[in-house]
DSSP file (Angstrom, degrees, kcal/mol; ACC not computed):
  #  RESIDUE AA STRUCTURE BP1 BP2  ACC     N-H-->O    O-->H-N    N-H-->O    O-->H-N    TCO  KAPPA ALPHA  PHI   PSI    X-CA   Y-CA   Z-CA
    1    1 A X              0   0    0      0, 0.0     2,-0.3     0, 0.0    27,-0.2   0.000 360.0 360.0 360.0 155.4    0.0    0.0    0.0
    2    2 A X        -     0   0    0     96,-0.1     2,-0.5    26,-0.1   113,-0.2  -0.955 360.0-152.6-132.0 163.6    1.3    3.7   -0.6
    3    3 A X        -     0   0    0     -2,-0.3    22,-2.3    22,-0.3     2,-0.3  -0.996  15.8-153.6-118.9 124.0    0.2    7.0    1.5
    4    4 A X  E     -A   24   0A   0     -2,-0.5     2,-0.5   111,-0.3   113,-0.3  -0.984   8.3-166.9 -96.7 117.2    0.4   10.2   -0.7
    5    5 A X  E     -A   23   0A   0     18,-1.8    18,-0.9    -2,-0.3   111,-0.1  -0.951  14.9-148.7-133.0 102.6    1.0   13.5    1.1
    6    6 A X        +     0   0    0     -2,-0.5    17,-0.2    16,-0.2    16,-0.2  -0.061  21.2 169.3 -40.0 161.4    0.4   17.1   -1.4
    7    7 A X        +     0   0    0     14,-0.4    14,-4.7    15,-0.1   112,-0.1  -0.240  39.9  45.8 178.6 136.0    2.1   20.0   -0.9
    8    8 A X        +     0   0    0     12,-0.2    11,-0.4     1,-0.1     2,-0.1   0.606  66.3 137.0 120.4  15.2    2.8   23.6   -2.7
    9    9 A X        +     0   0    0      9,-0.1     2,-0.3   109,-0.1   112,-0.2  -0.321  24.5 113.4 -77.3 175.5   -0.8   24.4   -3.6
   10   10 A X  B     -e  121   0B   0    110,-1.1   112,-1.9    -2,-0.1     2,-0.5  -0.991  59.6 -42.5 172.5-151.1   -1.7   27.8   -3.0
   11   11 A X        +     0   0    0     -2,-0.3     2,-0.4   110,-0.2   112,-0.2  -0.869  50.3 162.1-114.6 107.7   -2.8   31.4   -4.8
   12   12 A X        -     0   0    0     -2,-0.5   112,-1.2   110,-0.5     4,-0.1  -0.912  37.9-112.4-128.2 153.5   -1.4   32.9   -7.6
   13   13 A X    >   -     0   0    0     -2,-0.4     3,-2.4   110,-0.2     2,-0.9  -0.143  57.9 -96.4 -57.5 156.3   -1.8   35.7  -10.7
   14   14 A X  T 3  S+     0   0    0      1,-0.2    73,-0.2    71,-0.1    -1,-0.1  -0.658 114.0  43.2 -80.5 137.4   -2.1   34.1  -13.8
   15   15 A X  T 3  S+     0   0    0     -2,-0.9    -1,-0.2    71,-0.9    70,-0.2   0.261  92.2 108.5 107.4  10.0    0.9   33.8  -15.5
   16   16 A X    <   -     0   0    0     -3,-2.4    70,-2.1    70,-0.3    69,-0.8  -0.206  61.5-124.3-101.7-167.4    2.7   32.8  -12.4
   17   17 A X  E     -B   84   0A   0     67,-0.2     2,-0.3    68,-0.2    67,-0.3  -0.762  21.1-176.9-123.5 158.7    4.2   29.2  -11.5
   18   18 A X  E     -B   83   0A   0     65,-1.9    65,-2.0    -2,-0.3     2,-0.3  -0.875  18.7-130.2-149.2 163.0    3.7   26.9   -8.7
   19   19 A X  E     -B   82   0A   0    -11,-0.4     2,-0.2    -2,-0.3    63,-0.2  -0.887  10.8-162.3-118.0 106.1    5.1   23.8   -7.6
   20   20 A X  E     -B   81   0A   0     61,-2.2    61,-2.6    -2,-0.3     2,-0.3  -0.402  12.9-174.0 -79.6 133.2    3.3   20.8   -6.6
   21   21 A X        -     0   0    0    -14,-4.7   -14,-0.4    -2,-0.2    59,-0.2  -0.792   9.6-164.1-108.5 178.2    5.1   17.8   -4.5
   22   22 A X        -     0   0    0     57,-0.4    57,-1.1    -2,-0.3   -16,-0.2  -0.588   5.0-158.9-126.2  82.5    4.0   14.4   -3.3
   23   23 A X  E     -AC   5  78A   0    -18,-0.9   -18,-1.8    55,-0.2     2,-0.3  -0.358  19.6-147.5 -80.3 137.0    5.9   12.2   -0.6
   24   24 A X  E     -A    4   0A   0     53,-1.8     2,-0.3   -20,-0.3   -20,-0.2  -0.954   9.2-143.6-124.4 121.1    5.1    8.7   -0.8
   25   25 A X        +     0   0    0    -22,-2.3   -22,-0.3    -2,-0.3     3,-0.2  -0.685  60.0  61.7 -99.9 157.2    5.0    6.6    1.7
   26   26 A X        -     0   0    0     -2,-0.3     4,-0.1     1,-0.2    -2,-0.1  -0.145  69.5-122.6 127.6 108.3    6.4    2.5    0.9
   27   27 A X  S    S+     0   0    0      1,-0.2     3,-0.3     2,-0.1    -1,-0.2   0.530 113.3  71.3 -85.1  -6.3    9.5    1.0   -0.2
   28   28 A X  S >  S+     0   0    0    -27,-0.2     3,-4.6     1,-0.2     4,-0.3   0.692  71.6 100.2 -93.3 -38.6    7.0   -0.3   -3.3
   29   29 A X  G >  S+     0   0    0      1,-0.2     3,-1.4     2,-0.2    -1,-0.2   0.797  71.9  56.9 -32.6 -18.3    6.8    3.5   -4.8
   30   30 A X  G 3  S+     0   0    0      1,-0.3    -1,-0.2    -3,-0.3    -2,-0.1   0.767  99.9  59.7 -95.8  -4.7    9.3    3.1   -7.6
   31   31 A X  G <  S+     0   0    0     -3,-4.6    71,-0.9    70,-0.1     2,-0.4   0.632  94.6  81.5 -99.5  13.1    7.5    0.5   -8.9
   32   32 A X  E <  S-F  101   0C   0     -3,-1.4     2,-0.3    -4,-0.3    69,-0.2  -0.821  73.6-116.9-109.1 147.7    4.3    2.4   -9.5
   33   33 A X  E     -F   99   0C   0     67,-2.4    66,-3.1    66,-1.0     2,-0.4  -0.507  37.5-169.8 -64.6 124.8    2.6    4.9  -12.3
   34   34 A X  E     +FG  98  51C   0     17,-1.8    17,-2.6    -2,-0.3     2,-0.3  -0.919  12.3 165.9-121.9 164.1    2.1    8.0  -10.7
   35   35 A X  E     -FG  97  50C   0     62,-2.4    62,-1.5    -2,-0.4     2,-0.3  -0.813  31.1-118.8-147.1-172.4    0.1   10.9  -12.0
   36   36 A X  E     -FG  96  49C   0     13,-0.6    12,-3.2    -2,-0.3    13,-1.6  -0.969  30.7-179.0-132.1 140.1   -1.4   14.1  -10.9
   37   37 A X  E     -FG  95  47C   0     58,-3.5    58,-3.1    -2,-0.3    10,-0.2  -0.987   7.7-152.0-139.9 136.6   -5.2   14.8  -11.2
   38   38 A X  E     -FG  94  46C   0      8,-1.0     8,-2.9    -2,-0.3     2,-0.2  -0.582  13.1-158.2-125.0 179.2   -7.6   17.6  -10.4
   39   39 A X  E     -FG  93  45C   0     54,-1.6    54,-1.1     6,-0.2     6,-0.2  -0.846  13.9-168.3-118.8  95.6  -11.0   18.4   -9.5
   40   40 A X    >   -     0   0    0      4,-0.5     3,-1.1    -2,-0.2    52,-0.1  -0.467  46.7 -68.5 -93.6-179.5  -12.4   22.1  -10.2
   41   41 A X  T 3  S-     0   0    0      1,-0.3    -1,-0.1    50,-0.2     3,-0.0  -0.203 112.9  -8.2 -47.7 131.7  -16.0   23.4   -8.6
   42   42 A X  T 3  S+     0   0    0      1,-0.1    -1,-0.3    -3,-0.1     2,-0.3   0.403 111.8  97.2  78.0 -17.0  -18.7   21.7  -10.0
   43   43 A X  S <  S-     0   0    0     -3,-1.1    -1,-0.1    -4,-0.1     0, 0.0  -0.887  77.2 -93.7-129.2 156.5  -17.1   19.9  -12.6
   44   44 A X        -     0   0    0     -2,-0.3    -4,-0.5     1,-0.1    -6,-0.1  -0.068  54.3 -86.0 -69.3 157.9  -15.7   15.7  -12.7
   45   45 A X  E     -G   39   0C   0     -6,-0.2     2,-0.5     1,-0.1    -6,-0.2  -0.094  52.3-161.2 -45.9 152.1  -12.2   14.9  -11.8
   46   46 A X  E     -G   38   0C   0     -8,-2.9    -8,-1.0    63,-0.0     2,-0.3  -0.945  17.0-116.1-140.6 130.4   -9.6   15.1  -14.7
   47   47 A X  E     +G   37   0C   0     -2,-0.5   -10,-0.2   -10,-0.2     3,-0.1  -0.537  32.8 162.8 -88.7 167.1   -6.5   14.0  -15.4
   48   48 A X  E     +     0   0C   0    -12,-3.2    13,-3.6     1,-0.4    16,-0.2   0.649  58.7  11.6-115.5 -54.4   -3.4   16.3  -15.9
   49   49 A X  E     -GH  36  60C   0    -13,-1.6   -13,-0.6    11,-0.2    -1,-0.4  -0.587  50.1-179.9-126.8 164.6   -0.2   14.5  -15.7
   50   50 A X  E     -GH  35  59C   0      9,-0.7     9,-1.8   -15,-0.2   -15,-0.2  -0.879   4.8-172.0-163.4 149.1    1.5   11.0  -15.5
   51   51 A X  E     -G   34   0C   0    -17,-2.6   -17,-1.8    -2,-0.3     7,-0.2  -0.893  26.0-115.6-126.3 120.8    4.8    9.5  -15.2
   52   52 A X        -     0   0    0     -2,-0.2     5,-0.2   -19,-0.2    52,-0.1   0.150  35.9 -99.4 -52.8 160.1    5.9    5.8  -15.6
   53   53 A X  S    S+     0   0    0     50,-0.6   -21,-0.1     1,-0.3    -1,-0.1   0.892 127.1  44.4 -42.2 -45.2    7.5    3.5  -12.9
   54   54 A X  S    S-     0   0    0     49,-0.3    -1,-0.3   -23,-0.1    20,-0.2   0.969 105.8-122.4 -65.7 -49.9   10.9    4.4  -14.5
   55   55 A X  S    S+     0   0    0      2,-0.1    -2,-0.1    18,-0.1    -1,-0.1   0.390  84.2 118.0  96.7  -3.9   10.4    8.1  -15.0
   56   56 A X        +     0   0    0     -5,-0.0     2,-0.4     1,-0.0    -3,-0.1   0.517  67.2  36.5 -90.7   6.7   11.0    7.1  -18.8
   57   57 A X        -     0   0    0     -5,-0.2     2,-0.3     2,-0.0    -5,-0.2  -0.983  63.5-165.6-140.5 153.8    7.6    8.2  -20.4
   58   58 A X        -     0   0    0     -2,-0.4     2,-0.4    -7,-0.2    -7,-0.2  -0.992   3.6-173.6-146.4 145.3    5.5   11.0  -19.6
   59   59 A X  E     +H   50   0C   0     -9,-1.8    -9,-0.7    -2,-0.3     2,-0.3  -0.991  12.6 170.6-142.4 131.9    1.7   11.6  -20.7
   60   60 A X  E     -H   49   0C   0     -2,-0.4   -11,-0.2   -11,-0.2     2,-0.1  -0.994  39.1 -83.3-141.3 158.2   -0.5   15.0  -20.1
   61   61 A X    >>  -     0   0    0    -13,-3.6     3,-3.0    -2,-0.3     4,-0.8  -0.415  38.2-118.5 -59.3 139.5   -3.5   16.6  -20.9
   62   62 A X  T 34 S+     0   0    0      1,-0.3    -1,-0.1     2,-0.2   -14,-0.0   0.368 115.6  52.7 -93.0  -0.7   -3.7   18.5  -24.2
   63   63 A X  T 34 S+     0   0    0    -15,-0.1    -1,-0.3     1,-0.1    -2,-0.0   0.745 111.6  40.2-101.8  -4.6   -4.4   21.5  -22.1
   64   64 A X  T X> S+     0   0    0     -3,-3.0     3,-2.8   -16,-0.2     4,-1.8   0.577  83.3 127.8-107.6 -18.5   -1.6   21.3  -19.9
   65   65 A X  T 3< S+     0   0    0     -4,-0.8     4,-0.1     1,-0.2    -3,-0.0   0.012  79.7   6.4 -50.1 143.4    0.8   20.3  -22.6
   66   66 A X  T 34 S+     0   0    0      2,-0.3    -1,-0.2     1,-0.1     3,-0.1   0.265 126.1  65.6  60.8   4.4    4.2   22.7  -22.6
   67   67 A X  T <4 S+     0   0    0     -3,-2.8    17,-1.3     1,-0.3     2,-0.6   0.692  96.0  50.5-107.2 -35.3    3.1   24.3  -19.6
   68   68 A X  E  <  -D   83   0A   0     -4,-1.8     2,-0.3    15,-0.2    -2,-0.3  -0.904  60.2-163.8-115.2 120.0    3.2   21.5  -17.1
   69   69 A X  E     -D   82   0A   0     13,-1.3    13,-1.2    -2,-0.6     2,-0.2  -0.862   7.3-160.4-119.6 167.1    5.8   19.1  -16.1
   70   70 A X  E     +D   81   0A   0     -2,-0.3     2,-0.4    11,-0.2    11,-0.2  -0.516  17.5 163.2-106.0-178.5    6.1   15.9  -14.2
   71   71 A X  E     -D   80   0A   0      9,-0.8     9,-1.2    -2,-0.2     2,-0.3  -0.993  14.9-161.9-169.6 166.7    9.1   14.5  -12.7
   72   72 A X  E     -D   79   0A   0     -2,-0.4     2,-0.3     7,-0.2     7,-0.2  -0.986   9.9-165.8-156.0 159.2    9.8   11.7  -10.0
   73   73 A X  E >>> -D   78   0A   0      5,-3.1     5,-3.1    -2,-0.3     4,-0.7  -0.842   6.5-171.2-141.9 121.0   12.9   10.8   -7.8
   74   74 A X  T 345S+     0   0    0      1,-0.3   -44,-0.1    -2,-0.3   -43,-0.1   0.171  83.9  71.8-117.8  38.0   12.3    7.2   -6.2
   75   75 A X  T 345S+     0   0    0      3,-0.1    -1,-0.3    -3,-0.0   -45,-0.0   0.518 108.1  26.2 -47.7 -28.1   15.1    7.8   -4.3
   76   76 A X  T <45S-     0   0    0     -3,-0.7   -52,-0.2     2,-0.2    -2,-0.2   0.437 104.8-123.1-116.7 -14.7   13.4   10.3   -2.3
   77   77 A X  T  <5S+     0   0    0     -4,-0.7   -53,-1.8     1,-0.3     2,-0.3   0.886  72.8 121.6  83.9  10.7   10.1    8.8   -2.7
   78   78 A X  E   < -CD  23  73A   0     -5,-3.1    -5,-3.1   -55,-0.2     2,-0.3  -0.974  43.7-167.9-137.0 146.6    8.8   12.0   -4.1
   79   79 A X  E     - D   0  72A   0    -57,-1.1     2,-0.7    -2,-0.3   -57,-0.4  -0.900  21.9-160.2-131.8 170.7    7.1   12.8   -7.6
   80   80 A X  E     - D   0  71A   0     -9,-1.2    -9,-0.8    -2,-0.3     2,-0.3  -0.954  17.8-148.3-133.1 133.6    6.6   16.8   -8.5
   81   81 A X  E     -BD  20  70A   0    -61,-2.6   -61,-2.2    -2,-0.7   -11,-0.2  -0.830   5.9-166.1-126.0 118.6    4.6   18.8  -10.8
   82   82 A X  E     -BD  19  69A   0    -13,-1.2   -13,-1.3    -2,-0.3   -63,-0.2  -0.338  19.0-176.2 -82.9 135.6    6.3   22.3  -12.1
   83   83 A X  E     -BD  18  68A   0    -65,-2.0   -65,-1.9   -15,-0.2     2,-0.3  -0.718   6.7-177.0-155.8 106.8    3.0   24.3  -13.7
   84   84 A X  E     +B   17   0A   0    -17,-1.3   -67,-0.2   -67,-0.3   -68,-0.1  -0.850  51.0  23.5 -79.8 161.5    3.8   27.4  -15.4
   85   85 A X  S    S-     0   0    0    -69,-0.8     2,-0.4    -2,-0.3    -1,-0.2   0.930  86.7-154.8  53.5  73.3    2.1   30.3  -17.1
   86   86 A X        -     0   0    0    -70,-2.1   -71,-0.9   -73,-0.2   -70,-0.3  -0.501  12.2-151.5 -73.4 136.3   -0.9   29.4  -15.2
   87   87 A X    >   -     0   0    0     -2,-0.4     3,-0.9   -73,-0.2     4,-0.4  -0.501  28.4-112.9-107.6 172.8   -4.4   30.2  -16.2
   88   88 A X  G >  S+     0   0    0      2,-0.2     3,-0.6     1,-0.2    35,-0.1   0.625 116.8  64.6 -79.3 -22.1   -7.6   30.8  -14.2
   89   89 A X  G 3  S+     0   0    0      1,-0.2    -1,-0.2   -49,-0.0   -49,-0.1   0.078  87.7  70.6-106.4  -6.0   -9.1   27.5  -15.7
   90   90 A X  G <   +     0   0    0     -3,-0.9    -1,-0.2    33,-0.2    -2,-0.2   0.828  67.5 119.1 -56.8 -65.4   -6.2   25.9  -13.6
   91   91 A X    <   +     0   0    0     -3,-0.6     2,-0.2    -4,-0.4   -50,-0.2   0.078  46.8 117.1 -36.3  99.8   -8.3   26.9  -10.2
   92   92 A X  S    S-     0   0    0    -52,-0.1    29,-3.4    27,-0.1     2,-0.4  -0.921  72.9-108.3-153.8-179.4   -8.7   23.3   -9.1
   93   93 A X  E     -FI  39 120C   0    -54,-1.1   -54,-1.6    27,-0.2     2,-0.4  -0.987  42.8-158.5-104.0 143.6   -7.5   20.8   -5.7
   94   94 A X  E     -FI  38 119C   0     25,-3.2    25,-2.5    -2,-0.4     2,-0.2  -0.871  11.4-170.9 -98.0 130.5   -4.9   18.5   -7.2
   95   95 A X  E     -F   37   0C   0    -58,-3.1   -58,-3.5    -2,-0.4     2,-0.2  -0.898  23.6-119.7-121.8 179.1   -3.9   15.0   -5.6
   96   96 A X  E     -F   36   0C   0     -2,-0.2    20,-1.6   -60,-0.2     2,-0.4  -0.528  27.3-165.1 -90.5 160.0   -1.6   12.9   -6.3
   97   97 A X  E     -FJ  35 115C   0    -62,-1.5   -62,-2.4    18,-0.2     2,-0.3  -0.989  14.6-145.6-159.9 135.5   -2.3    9.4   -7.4
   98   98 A X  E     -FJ  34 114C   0     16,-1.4    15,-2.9    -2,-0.4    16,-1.8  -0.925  28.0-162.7-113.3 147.6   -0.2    6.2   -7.6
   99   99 A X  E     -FJ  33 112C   0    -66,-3.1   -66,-1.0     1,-0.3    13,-0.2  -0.588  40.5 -40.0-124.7 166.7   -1.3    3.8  -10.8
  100  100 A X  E     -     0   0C   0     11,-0.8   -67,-2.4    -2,-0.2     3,-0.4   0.099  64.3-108.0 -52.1 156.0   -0.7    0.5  -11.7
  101  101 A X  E    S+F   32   0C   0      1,-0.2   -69,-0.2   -69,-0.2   -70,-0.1  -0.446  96.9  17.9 -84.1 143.2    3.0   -1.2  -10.9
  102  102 A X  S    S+     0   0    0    -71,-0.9    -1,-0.2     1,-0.2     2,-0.2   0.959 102.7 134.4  75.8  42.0    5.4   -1.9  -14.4
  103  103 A X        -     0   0    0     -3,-0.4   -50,-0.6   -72,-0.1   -49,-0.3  -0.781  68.4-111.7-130.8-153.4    3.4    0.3  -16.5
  104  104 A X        -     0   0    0     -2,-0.2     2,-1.2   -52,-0.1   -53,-0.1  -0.576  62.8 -93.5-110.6 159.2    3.3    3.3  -19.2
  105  105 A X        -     0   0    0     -2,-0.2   -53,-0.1   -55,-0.1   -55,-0.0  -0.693  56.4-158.2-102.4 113.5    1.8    6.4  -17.4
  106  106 A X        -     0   0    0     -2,-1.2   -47,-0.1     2,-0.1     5,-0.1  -0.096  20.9-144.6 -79.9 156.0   -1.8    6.0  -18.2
  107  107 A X        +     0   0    0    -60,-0.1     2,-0.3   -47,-0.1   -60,-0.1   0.511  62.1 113.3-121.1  13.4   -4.6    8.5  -18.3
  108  108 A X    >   -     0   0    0      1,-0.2     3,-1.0     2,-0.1     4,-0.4  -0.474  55.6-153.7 -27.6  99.6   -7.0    6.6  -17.2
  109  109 A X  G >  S+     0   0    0     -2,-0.3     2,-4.9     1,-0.3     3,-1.9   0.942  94.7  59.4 -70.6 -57.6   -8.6    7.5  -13.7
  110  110 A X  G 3  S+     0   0    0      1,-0.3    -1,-0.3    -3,-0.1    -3,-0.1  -0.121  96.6  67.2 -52.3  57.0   -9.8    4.2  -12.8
  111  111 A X  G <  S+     0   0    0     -2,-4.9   -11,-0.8    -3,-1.0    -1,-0.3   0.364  78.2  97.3 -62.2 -42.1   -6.3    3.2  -13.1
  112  112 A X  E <   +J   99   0C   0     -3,-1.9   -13,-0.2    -4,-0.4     3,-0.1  -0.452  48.5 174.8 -99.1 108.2   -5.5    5.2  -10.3
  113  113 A X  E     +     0   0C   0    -15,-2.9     2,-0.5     1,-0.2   -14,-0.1   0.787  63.5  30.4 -94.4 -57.1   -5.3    3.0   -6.8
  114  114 A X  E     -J   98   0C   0    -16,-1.8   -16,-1.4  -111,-0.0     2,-0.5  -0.756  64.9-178.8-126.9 157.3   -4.3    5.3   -4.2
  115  115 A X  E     -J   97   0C   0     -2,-0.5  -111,-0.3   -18,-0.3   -18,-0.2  -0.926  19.6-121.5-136.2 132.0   -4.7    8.7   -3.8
  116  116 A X        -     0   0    0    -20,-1.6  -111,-0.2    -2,-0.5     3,-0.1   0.025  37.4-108.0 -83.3-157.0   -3.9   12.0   -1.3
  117  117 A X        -     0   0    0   -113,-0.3    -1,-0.1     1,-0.2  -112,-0.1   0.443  64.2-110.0-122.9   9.2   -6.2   14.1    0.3
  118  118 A X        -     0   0    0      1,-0.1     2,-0.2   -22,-0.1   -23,-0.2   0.200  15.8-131.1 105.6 140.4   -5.5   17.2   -2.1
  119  119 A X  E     -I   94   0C   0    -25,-2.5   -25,-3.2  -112,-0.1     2,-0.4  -0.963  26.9-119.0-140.6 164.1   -4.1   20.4   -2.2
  120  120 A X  E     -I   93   0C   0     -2,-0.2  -110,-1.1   -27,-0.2     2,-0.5  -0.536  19.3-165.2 -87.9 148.6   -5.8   23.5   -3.6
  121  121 A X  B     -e   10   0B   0    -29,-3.4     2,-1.5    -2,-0.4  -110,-0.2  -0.641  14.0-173.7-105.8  81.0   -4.3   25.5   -6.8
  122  122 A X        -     0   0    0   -112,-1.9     2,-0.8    -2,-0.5  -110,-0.5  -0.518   6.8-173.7 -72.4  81.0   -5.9   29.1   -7.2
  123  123 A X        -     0   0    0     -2,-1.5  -110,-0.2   -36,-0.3   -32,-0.2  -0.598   8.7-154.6 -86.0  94.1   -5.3   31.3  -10.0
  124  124 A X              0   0    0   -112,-1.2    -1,-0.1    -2,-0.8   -33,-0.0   0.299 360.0 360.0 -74.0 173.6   -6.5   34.7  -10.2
  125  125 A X              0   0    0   -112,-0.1    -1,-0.1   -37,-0.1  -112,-0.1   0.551 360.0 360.0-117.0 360.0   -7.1   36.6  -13.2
């Protein structure tokens, strides 16, 4: 089992950056897909980001593409998403999410096992 822990949401202008992290708890992490996923007001959960077990493929959402990256180090057990030039349409809580073990980083939520408890991203206009 893995425990996911958020952190680095917050409030920003649009155009500005943040960085979200995720500490993983679990000598198992390296061997899972992890991704990032949001929820805004009113509307279903979405994916954004993903990275394979390896850290050798990466997959996003056509809205996030060149703006958002993922990364992982499972030495440290931690996987990160860098999100500049942020837009208002951003304004969502992001978790973190670990995905099936051995695989290509999917975009699929039901893929998606374990999960953190969220942090929010606001982005004014």
């Amino acid at each position: 089992q893995v425990q996911l822990v958020e952190s680095g949401g917050g409030l920003v202008q649009a155009g500005g950056s943040l960085r979200l992290s995720c500490a993983a708890s679990g000598r198992a992490f390296r061997i899972y897909v992890m991704g990032w996923l949001r929820q805004a007001p009113g509307k279903e959960r979405e994916f954004v980001a993903a990275i394979s077990w390896s850290g050798g493929s990466t997959n996003y959402a056509d809205s996030v593409k060149g703006r958002f990256t993922i990364s992982r180090d499972n030495a440290k057990n931690t996987v990160t998403l860098q999100m500049n030039s942020l837009k208002p349409e951003d304004t969502a809580v992001y978790y973190c999410a670990a995905g099936p073990p051995y695989s290509a980083a999917t975009s699929r939520l039901d893929s998606y096992n374990y999960w953190g408890q969220g942090t929010q991203v606001t982005v004014s206009s």
